[in-house]
DRENRO-202999 format. One record per residue (C-alpha): y, z, x. Coordinates in pm, whole numbers, plus 50000, padded with zeros to 5 digits. Each point is the difference from the previous one (the first is absolute). Example, Ala and Ser with C-alpha at 12.3 -4.5 7.8 and 13.67 -1.06 7.14 Angstrom:
REM DRENRO-202999
y 49550; z 50780; x 51230
y 50344; z 49934; x 50137
REM end
This chain:
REM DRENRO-202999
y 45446; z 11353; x 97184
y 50088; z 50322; x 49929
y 49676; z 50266; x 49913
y 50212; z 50171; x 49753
y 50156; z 49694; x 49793
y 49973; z 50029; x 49629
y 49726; z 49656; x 50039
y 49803; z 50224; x 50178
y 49987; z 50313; x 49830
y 49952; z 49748; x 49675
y 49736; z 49836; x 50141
y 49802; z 50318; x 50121
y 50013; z 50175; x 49672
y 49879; z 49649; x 49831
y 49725; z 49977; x 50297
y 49871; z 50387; x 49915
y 50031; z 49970; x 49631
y 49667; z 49963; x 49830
y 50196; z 49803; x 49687
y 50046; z 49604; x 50049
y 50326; z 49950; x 49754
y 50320; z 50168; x 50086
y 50334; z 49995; x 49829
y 50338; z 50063; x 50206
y 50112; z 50358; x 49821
y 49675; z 50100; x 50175
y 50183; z 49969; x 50379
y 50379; z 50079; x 49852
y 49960; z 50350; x 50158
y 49989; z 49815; x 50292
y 50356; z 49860; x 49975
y 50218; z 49832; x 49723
y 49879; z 49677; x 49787
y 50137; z 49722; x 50179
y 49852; z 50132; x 50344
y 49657; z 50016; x 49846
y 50027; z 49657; x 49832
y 50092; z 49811; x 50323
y 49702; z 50235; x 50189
y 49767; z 49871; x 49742
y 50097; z 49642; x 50029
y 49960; z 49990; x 50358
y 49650; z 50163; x 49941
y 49978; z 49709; x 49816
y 50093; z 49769; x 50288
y 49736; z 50160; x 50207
y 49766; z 49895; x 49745
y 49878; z 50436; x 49949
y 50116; z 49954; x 49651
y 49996; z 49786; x 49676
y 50232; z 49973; x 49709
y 49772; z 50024; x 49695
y 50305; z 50008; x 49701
y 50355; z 50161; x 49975
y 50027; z 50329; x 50216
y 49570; z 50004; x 50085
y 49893; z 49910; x 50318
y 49666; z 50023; x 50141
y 49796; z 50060; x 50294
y 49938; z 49666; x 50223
y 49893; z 49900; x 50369
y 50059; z 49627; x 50131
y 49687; z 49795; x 49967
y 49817; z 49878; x 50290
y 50008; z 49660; x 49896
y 50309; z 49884; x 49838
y 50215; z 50329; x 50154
y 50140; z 50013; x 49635
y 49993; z 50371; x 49792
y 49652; z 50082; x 49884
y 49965; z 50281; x 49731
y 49861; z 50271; x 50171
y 49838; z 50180; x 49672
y 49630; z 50134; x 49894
y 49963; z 49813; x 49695
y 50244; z 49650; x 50111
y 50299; z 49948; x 49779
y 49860; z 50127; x 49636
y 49960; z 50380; x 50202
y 50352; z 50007; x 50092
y 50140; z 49884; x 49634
y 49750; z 50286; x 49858
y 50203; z 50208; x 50278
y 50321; z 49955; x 49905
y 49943; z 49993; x 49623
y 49847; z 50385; x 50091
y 50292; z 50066; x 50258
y 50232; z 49869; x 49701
y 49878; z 50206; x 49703
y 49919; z 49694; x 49827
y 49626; z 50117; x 49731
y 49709; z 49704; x 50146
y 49697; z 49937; x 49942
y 49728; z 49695; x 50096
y 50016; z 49674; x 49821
y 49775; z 49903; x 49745
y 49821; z 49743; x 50271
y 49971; z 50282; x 50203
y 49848; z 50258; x 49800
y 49719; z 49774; x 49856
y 49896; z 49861; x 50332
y 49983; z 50398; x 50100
y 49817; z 50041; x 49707
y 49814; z 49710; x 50112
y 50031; z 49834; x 49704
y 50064; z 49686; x 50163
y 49911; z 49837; x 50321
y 50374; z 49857; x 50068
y 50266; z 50180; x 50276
y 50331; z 50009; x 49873
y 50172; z 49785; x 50249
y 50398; z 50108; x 49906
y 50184; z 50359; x 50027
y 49987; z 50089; x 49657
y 50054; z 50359; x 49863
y 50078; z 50141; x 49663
y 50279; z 50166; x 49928
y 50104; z 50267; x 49777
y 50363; z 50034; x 50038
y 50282; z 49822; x 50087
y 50057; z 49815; x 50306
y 50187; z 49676; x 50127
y 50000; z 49986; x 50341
y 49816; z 49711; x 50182
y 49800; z 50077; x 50261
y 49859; z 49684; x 50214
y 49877; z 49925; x 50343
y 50010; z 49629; x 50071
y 49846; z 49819; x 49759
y 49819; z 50300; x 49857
y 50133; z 50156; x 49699
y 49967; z 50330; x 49746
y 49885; z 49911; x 49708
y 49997; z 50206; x 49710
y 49827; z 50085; x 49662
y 50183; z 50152; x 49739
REM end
């Protein structure tokens, strides 16, 4: 393997970043589109990254156990939406559930990944069988 491939400069930029989402025009000064693409799909392969909706991919490291792709992000799957919403532009803010067990105004922890939004948006963003919800 070559030290200077575009996998490997890739990968080291996604190892020393301190963000856990990435999109591919982040790497396209790199090289051209396609060459990224493939580069990120076998990242993929090698179980460093995760495909977490169209064009977002994020941080992952191949579990001990099953040697499938484990997010690798502070706050699990509902930090990395809340990261690419921010990355995106896209105006968020806690859910309702949220906010009054913050308050602590009740006792229950929201269980889903559940954010208001205040503008548009229509992408889906999913990891396995966990999925964005949102409040309008």
């Amino acid at each position: 393997m070559r030290r200077n491939c575009l996998r490997e400069r890739i990968r080291e930029r996604i190892v020393t970043s301190k963000e856990d989402v990435f999109f591919p025009r982040e790497f396209l000064d790199l090289s051209d589109e396609d060459q990224v693409l493939r580069a990120l799909r076998e990242l993929m392969k090698e179980k460093r990254l995760v495909r977490i909706g169209y064009g977002v991919y994020a941080r992952a490291f191949p579990s001990d156990l099953s040697g499938e792709a484990v997010l690798d992000s502070k706050n699990g799957f509902l930090g990395a939406a809340r990261q690419t919403l921010s990355k995106l532009g896209v105006p968020w803010e806690m859910s309702q559930a949220e906010k009054a067990y913050n308050e602590g105004r009740t006792t229950q922890i929201p269980a889903n990944a559940v954010v208001r939004i205040k503008g548009r948006f229509t992408r889906k963003l999913h990891l396995n069988n966990m999925e964005l919800r949102l409040e309008r």
